[in-house]
C-alpha positions in Angstrom: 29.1 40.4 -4.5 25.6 40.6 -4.4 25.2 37.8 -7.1 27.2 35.7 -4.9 24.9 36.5 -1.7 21.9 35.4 -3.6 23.4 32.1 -5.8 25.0 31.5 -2.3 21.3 31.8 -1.0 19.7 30.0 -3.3 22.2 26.9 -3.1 21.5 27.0 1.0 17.8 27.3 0.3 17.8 24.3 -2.4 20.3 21.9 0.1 18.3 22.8 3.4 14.6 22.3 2.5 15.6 19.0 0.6 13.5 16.1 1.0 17.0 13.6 0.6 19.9 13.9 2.3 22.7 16.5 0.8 26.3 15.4 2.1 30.0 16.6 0.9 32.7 14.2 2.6 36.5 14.5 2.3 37.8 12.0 0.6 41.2 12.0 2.4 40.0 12.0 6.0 36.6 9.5 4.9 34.9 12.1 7.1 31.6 14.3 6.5 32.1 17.9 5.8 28.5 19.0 5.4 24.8 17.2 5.9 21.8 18.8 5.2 18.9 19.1 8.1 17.3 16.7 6.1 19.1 14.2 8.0 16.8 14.6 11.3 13.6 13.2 9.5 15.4 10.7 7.7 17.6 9.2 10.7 16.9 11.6 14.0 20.5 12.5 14.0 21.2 16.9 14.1 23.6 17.9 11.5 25.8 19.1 14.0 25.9 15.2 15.0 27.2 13.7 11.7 29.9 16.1 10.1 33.1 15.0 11.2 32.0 11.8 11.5 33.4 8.7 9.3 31.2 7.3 6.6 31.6 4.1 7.7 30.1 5.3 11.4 26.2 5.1 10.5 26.4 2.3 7.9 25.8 -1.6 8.8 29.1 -3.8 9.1 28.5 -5.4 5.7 27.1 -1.8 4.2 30.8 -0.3 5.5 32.4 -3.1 3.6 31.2 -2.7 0.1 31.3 1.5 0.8 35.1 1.3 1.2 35.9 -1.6 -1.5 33.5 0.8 -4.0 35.2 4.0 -2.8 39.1 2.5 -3.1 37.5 1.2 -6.6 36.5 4.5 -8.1 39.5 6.5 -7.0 41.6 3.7 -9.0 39.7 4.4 -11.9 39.5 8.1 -11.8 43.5 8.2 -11.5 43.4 6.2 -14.5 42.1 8.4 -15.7 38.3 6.9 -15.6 35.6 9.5 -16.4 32.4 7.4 -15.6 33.7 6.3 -12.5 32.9 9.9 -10.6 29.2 9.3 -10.6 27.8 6.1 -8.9 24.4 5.2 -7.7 24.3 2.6 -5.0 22.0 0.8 -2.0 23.0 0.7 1.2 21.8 0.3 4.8 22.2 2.6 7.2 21.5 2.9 10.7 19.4 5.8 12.2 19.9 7.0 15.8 17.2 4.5 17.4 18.9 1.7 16.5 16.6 0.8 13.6 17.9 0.1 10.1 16.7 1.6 6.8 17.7 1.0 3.5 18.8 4.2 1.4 20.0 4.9 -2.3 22.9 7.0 -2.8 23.9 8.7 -5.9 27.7 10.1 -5.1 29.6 12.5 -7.6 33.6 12.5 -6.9 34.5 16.4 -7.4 38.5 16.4 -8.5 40.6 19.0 -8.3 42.2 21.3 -11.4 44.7 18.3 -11.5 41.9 15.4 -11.9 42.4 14.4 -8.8 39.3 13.4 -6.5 39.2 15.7 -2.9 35.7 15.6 -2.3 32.3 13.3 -2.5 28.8 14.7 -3.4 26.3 12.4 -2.1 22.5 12.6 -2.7 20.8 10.1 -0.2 16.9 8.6 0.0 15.4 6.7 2.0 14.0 3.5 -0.2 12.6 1.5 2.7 9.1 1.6 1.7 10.0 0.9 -2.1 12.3 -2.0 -0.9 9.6 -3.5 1.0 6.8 -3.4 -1.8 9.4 -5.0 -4.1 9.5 -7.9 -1.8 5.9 -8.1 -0.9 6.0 -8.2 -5.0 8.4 -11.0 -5.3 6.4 -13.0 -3.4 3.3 -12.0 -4.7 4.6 -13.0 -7.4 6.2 -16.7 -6.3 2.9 -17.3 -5.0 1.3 -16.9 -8.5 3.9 -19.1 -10.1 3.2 -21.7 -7.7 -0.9 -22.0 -8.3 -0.3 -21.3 -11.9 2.0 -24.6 -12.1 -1.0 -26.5 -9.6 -3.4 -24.9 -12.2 -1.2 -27.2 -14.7 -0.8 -30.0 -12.7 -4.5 -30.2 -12.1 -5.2 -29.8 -16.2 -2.9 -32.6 -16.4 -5.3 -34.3 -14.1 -8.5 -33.3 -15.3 -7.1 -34.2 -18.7 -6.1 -38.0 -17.8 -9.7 -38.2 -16.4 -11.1 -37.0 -19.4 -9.3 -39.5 -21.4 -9.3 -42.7 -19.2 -13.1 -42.9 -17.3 -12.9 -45.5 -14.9 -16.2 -47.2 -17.0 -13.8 -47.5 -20.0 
């Protein structure tokens, strides 16, 4: 009993001082079970505020759509029986309780029952917003480079052509 106390402790301790978000949701009801306080610094909603709501509630519309074809997807597959469709790492956007939008990465583990069958998500969720905006400001950074490298080449062309073809000759 006392081993349970302190593995029970240390599991409480590991999911509540969490920098990323720790959820459990039913897979029957689509509703949260458990969220880790972690959930106030990421999105400014309590705990208290999210279990029991549906997973779909704090997603964007289009984030909600590929969510429920992805969820419907993997439970097909672990009922057939599908071992390496109970982990999946995915992007979505969610929406925090001012309104604004962030864009998170979720790894979820399907837990199944003694009978294989899946009851329960694990979900793991960070915020990405900061990595998903230096990839951008890298793309571009990198679109403009493409573009003065082929000027650079255009201009060669040019300087080449003059080279060649002096307006003397």
């Amino acid at each position: 009993a006392a081993r349970l106390v302190e593995s029970e402790a240390r599991y409480r301790m590991l999911a509540e001082n969490s920098h990323d978000v720790i959820w459990t949701l039913d897979i029957a009801s689509r509703r949260y079970t458990y969220v880790s306080p972690s959930v106030t610094g990421m999105c400014g909603y309590l705990p208290e505020e999210v279990v029991g709501q549906a997973l779909d509630s704090r997603l964007t519309p289009e984030s909600a759509e590929r969510v429920a074809r992805e969820v419907d997807q993997r439970l097909r597959r672990i009922a057939a029986g599908d071992k390496t469709a109970s982990v999946v790492i995915s992007e979505l956007e969610q929406i925090c309780k001012g309104g604004e939008i962030i864009s998170t990465e979720i790894v979820s583990s399907y837990l199944l029952d003694a009978e294989g069958v899946a009851h329960t998500i694990l979900g793991i969720t960070r915020n990405v917003s900061e990595r998903k905006a230096a990839e951008l400001a890298l793309r571009e950074t990198n679109r403009q480079l493409h573009a003065r490298i082929e000027e650079i080449g255009r201009l060669q062309v040019a300087l080449q052509e003059l080279a060649v073809r002096d307006s003397l000759t």
